[in-house]
C-alpha positions in Angstrom: -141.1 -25.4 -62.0 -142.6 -25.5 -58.5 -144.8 -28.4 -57.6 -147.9 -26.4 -58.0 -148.3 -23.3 -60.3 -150.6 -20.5 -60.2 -152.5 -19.3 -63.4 -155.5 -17.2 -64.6 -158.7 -18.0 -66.1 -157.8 -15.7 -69.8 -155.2 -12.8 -70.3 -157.1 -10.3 -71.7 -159.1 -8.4 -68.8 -159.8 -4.8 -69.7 -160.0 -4.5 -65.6 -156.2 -4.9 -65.7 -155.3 -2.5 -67.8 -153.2 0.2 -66.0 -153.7 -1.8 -62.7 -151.5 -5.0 -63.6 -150.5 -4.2 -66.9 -148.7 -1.1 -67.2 -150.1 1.9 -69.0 -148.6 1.8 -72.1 -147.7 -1.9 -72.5 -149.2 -2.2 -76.4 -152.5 -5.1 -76.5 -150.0 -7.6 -78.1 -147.6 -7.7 -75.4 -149.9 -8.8 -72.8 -149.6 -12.1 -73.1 -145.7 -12.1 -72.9 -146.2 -9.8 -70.0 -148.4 -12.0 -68.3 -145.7 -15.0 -69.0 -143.2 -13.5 -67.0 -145.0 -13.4 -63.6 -147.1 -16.8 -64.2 -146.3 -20.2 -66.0 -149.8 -21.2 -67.5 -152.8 -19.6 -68.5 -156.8 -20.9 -69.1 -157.4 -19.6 -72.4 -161.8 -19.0 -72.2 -164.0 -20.3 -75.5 -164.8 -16.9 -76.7 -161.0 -16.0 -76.8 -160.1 -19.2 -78.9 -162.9 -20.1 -80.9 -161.8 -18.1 -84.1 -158.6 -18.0 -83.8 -155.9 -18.8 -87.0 -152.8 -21.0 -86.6 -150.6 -17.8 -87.0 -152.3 -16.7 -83.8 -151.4 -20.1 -82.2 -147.8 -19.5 -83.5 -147.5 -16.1 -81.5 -148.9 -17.2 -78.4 -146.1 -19.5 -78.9 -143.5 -16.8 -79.9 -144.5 -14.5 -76.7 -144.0 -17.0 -74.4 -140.9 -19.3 -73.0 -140.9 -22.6 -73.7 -141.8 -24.1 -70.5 -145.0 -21.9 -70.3 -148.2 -23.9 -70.8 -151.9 -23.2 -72.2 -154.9 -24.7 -70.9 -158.4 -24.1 -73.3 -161.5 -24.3 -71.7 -164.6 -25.7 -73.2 -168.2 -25.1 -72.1 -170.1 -28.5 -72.9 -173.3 -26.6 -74.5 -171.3 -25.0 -77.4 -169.1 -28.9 -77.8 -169.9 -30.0 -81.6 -167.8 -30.8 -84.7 -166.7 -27.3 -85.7 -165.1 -27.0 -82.4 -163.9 -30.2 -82.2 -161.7 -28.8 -85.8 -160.6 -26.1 -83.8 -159.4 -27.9 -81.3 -157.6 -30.0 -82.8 -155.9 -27.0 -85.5 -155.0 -25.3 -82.1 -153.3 -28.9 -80.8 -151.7 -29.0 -84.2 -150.4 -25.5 -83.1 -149.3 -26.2 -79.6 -148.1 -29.2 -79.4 -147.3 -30.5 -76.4 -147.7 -27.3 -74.7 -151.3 -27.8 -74.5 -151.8 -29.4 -71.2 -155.0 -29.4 -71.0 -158.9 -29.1 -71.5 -161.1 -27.7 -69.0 -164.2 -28.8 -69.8 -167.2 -26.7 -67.9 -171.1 -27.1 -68.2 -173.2 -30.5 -67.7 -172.4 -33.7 -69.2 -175.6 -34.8 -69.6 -176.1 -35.0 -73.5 -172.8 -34.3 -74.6 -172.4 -37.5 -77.3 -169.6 -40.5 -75.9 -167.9 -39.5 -79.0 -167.1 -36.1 -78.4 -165.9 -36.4 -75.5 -163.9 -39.9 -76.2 -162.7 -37.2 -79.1 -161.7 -34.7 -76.6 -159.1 -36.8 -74.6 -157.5 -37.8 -78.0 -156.1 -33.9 -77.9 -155.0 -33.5 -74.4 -156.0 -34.6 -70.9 -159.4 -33.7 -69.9 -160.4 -31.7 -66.3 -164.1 -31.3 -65.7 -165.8 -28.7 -63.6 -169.7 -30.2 -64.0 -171.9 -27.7 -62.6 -174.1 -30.6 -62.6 -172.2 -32.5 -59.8 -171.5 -34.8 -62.3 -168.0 -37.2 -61.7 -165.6 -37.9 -65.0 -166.3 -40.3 -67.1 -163.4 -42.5 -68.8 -160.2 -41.1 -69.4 -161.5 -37.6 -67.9 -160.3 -36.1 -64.8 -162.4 -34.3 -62.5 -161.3 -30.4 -61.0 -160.5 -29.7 -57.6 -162.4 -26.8 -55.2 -162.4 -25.5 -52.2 -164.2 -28.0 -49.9 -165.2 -30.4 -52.7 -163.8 -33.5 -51.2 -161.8 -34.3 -54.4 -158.9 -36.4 -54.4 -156.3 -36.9 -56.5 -157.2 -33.9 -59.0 -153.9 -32.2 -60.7 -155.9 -28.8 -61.9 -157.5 -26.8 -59.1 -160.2 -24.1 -59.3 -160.0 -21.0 -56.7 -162.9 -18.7 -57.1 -162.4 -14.9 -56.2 -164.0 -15.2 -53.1 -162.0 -18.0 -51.7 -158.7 -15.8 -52.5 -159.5 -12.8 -50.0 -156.8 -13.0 -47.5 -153.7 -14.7 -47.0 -154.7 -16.7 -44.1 -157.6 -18.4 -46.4 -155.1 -18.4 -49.6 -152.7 -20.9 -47.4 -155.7 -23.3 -45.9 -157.1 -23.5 -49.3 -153.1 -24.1 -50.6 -152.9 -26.9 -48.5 -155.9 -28.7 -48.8 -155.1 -28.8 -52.6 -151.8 -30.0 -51.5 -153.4 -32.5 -49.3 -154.9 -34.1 -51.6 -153.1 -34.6 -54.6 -151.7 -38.0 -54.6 -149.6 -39.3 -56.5 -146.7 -36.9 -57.7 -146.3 -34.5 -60.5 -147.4 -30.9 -60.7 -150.5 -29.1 -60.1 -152.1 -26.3 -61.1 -154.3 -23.7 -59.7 -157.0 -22.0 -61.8 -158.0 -18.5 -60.1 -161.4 -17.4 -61.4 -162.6 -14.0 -61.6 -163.5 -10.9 -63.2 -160.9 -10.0 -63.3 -158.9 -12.6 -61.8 -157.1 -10.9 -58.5 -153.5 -10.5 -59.2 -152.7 -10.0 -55.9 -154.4 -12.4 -54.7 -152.3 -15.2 -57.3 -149.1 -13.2 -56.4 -149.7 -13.7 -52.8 -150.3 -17.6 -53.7 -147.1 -18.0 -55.5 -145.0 -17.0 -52.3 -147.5 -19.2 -50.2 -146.5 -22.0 -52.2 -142.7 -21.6 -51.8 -143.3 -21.4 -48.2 -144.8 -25.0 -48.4 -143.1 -26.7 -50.9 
């Protein structure tokens, strides 16, 4: 795996059918389709909160096994019942979570939800609060935040526009990672741009 890898926020964009997925690829394939141009993907709350462990064990069979899932979690909708999901989707996958992105405003969200949260899997936060992590929790690199040190990245649409941008935006990600070990980079979007990711990936094999 490269150093930093690129990945979308969800799979399942009707805005990519016949434009990145082909025409008639069948609605179960997608995410094994997907897998073979990108190495992780940000699974959204609405596209995990009901699913069954034989879902979890097909993402896994669609997949190779050094792919990885990320599941994002909006802190208004964080209680107990998700907190079982979570965890039956962790009993799932294993390892091959890598992560939580955790999205909204920490203020009111109970210590022991989110002490609960980093049992499962290391958690990134993207407060739209301005709100830095708290214990064990990570915080989520963006363009021009000032972060340091983050491992997950967030690149919204319009930061992705042109190569020139993609690359200053690459490196400052780059810049300011720290110690080692791999990174990833979130693109955002509705859809998320495919060409833009695409264009990132040989970006990053030009500087790394």
């Amino acid at each position: 795996m490269n150093i930093l890898e690129t990945g979308a926020l969800g799979w399942q964009h009707e805005a990519w059918n016949n434009t990145y997925y082909p025409e008639d690829l069948p609605e179960d394939w997608r995410l094994d389709y997907y897998s073979h141009h990108f190495n992780f993907v940000v699974i959204k709350g609405h596209e995990w909160r009901n699913v069954t462990r034989g879902d979890v064990d097909q993402w896994l069979d669609d997949v190779a096994d050094s792919f990885l899932f990320y599941l994002s979690v909006d802190t208004g909708g964080l209680d107990a019942d998700v907190l079982d999901q979570l965890r039956s989707i962790k009993a799932g996958l294993g390892e091959r979570l890598s992560g939580i992105l955790l999205t909204g405003v920490m203020q009111g969200v109970a210590d022991v939800l989110a002490t609960e949260l980093t049992r499962l899997a290391t958690v990134y936060t993207d407060m739209a609060d301005g709100s830095v992590p708290a214990g064990d929790m990570k915080g989520c690199w963006r363009p021009g935040s000032g972060i340091t040190g983050a491992r997950l990245g967030i690149l919204p649409a319009e930061s992705a526009m042109d190569m020139r941008g993609m690359r200053v935006c690459i490196q400052e990600f780059l810049a300011q990672r720290g110690e080692s070990g791999e990174l990833g980079l979130v693109f955002e979007g509705e859809p998320p741009p495919v060409k833009a990711m695409q264009d990132a990936q040989v970006i990053i094999e030009m500087l790394t």
